[in-house]
N, C-alpha and C positions, 0 to 999 in steps of 0.2 A: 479621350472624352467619353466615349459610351462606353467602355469600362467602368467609368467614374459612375454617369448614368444610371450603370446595371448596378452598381453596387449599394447607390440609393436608394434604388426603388429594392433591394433586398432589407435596408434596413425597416424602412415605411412597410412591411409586410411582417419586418420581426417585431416591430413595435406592437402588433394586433396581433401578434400572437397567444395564444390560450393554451399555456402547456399543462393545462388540467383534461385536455381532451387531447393530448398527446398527435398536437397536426401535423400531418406530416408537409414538409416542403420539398422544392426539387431536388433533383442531385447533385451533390457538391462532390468534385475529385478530392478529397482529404487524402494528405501525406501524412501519419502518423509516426514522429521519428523519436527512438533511444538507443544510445550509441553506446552504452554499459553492455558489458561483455557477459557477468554474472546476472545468474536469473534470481529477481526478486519477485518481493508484492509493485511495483512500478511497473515489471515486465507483465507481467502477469495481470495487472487493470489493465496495461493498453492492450493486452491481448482482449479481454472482457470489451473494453471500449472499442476496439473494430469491429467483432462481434455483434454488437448494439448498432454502433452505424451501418454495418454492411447491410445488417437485416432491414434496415431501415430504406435501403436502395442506394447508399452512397456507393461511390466508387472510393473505397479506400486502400491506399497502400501503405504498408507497414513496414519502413524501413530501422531496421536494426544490427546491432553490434554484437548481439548474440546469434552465433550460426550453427547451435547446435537443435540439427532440426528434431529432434525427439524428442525435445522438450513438451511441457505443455502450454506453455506459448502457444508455440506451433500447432500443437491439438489442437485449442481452442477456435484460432480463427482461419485456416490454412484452409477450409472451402471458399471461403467467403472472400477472402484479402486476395491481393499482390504482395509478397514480396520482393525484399532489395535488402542488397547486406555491406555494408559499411563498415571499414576497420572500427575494432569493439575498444575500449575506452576503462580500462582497471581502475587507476587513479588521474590524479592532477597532469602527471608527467605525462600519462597516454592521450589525456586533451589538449593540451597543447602540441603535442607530436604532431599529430593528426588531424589540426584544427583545418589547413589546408587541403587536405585532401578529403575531406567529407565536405568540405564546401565546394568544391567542384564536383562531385557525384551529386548534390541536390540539386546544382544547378541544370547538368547535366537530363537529373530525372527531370526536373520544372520541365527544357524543352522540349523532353518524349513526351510527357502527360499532362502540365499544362494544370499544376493544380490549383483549385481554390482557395486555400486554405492551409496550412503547414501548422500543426499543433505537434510541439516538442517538449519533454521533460525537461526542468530545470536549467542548467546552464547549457544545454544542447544548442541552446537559442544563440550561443557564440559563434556556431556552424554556419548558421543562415548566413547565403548572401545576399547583399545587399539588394539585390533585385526582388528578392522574396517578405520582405519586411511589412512590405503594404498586405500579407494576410498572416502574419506571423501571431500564435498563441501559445504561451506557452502555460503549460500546468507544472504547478508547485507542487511535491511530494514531501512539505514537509519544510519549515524553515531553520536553515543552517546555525544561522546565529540565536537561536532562542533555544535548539537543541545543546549548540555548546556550552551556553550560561547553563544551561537545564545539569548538566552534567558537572560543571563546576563546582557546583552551589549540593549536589549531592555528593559526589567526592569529599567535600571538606568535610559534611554535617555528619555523614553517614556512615557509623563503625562499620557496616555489613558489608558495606561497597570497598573499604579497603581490601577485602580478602581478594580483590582482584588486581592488587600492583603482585602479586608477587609470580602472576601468569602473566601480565600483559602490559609492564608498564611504561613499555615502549610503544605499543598501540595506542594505549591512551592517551600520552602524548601527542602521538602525531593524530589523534582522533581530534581532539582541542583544538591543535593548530590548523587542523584540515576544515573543522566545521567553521573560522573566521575566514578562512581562504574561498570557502565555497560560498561564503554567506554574502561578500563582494559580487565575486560573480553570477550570484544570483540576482543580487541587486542590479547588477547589469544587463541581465537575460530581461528581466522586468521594464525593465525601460524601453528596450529595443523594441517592446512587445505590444501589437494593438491592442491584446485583453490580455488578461491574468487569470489564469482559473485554479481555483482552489479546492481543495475536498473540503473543509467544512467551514463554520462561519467564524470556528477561532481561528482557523489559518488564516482566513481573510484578514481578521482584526492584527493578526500577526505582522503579515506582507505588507500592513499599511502602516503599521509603528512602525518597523525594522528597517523595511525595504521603502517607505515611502510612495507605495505606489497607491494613487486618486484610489477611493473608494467604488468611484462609477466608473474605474476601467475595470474591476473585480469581480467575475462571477462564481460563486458558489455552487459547484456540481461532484452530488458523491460521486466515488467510482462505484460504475456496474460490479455486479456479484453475481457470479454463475460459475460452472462446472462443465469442460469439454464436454459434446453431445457425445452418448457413449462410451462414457468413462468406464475404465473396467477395474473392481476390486482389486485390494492390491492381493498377487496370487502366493499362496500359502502365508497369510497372514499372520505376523508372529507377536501378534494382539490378544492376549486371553480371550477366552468367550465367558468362563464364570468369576471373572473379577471384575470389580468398580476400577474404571479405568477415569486418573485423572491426568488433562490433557496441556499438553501447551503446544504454539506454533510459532518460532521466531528463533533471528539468528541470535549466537549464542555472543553476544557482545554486553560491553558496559552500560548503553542506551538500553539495552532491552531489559536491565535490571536484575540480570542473571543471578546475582551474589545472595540477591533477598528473596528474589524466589526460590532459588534452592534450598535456601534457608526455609522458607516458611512451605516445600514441599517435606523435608526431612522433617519438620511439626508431625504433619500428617501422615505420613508414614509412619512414626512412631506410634502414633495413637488409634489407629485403625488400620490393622493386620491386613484388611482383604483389600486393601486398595493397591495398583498396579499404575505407576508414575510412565506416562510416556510422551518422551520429548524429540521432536520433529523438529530439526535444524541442527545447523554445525556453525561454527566462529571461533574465534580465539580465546572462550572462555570456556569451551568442551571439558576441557579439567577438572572443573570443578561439578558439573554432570555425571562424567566418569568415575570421581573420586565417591558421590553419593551412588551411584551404581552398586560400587562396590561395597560399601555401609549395610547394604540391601540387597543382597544378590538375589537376581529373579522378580523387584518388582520395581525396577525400574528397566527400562526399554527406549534406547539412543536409535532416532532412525535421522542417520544424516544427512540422507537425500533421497527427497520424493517425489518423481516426476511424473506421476501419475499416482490414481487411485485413494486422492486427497478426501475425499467425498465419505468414502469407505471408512478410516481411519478417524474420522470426526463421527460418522455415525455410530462406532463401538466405541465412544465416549460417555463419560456420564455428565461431568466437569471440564469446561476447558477454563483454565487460570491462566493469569498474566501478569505479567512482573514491570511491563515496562515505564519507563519514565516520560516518553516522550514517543505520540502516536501522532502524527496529519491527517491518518484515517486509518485505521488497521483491520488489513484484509483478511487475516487469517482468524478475525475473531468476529466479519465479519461474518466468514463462511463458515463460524462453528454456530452461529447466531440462525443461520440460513437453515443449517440442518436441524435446528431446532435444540439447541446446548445451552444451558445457561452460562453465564459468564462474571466471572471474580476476577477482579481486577482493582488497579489504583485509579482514585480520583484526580485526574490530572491530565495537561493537555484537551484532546480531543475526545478523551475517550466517554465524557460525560452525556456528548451528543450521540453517543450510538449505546452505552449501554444508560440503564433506567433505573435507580437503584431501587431496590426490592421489587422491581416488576422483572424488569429480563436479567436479571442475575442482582450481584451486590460490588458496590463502589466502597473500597477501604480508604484508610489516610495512605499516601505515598510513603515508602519505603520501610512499612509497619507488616512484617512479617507474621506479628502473630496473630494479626486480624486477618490477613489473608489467609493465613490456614485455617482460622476456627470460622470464617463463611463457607471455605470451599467443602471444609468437614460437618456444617450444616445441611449444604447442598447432599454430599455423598451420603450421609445418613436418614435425610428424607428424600424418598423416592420422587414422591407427591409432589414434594415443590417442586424438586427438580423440574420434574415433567413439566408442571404448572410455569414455571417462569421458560422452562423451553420453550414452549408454543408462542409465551410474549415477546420471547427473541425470535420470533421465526417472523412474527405479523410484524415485528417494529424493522426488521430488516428490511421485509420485504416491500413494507412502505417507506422504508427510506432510500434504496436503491431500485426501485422502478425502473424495471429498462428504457421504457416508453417513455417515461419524462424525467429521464437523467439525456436521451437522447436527445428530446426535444429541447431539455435547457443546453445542449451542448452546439446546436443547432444555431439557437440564438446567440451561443456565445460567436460561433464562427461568423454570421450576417455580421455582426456589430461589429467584427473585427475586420471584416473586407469594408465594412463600411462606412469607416471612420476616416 
């Protein structure tokens, strides 16, 4: 009963909240938990989002399935957090393996520390046991089943994207059948779950078609965007210094629209000599990278993995471009946005709410290579703009991901969700 109590009188205070003046409330114990073994843009926001809370005086601990602690995960929030480390989760097969034993490790933590609140990524929220449900939130990275239609619908329509059955098209497959699999048990993570939180307001409209889940259980909160305190250049950097350097950041898959970006970076290449292609991430469509590498010897630059000094490598940019099909919020463009980059990119998904077209970069039709190259080739040939729409990507970012009232709406999302 006076749990019950506390938990009312938390909501009655989140109701009068004002996150335009960024209030702070007490301390809540948050358990931040992702059980994926590989490090993404997901690991890497919750790493950003403890960060935010911690500073903020929560006691948060950050339990995960990735144990490699040099990451920048670990950079990020490893003054500030607790950690906890839980067998790590590849695919389908490793969550259900494991679904057992990561639910008696939570429980476990619950009765060392006793938290307020348990916010999980996606079907994580399968882990939870039953004891924890009454503060359980989980954030959406993105929905499963509108990504796989997404993928569908451009496979069939789109000559460019065939160029990738003949790399991967056993991936694809099980990419198709994986995003209906996951898209269930998302649905199911959603229900179990006192809120829902979303990175933007089309995921929300998503989650509430697809997944069905009430509008007023859904709150809309970007992910934070920042850089480990500290971060150090990447050392002997093998980034030109007197080339226009055009950039991208994302794994090298068929969601991310690889076949047509490549496409429409070999445009640009062709038509402007001093530009220097550099691409940041590895997947199962590297081949087709590798193979434009070679087309180009010397001005394209494959860096597979980068666990630090991301900062650096966005700042020796001029352009960053994007190929993908299907964003929930995309971090790596928001952190080229952050350093002050304009950004080319497709009209579609989410990506409409973070870039602005002709103010912080420019929005093409989806899967139109030759408009993505003749904006990016606008960009790299006036300096002026560039610079100019930079700065309106650095002010729209940073007004869109406010640490201070991304924490504050995360804050309210937790009250509502103890005290429902």
């Amino acid at each position: 009963m006076l749990v019950r109590i506390f938990r009312v009188v938390m909501l009655e205070k989140v109701n009068s909240l004002d996150c335009s003046e960024y209030t702070k409330m007490e301390a809540l114990k948050i358990a931040l938990v992702d059980s994926s073994n590989q490090m993404g843009g997901g690991q890497v926001s919750l790493a950003n989002l403890a960060k935010v809370l911690a500073e903020r005086g929560h006691e948060v601990h950050v339990i995960l399935g990735l144990q490699n602690k040099g990451s920048r995960l670990y950079d990020t929030c490893s003054p500030y957090c607790h950690f906890h480390v839980v067998p790590g989760c590849n695919d389908l097969f490793d969550h259900f393996r494991v679904r057992g034993i990561i639910s008696k490790k939570l429980s476990k933590l619950n009765k060392d520390y006793r938290f307020d609140v348990l916010n999980v990524n996606g079907i994580d929220a399968l882990f939870v046991p039953h004891e924890l449900l009454d503060r359980l939130v989980v954030t959406l990275h993105g929905n499963n089943l509108y990504r796989g239609l997404i993928l569908l619908r451009y496979l069939h329509t789109s000559k460019y994207m065939h160029e990738a059955y003949r790399y991967n098209l056993t991936g694809i497959i099980k990419t198709i059948i994986g995003s209906l699999v996951y898209s269930a048990l998302e649905k199911r993570s959603c229900e179990r779950a006192r809120r829902v939180v979303t990175l933007t307001q089309t995921e929300a409209n998503l989650a509430n078609h697809f997944y069905k889940v009430p509008k007023k259980k859904i709150s809309v909160v970007p992910n934070p965007v920042c850089f480990p305190n500290g971060e150090k250049p990447l050392q002997k950097s093998p980034i030109p210094e007197n080339k226009k350097i055009l950039l991208s950041v994302c794994s090298l898959s068929l969601i991310k629209g690889i076949p047509v970006l490549v496409k429409a970076v070999e445009n640009i290449l062709s038509e402007n000599k001093d530009v220097t292609y550099v691409s940041v991430g590895d997947g199962p469509l590297i081949p087709l990278v590798q193979d434009l590498a070679s087309r180009f010897p010397r001005r394209v630059l494959i860096l597979n993995h980068v666990s630090t000094g991301m900062r650096s490598i966005y700042a020796h940019s001029n352009v960053f471009i994007h190929g993908s099909l299907f964003e929930a919020f995309c971090l790596s463009m928001a952190e080229a946005m952050l350093v002050g980059k304009p950004v080319v990119a497709f009209n579609i998904a989410s990506i409409p709410e973070m870039v602005i077209n002709n103010v912080t970069g420019y929005l093409v039709e989806p899967l139109n290579p030759k408009n993505l190259a003749e904006k990016a080739i606008d960009l790299l040939d006036d300096d002026g703009k560039a610079r100019k729409m930079g700065l309106a990507a650095k002010k729209r970012i940073e007004e869109l991901t406010n640490s201070q009232r991304i924490a504050c709406k995360m804050e309210t999302a937790y009250k509502e969700a103890v005290a429902s």
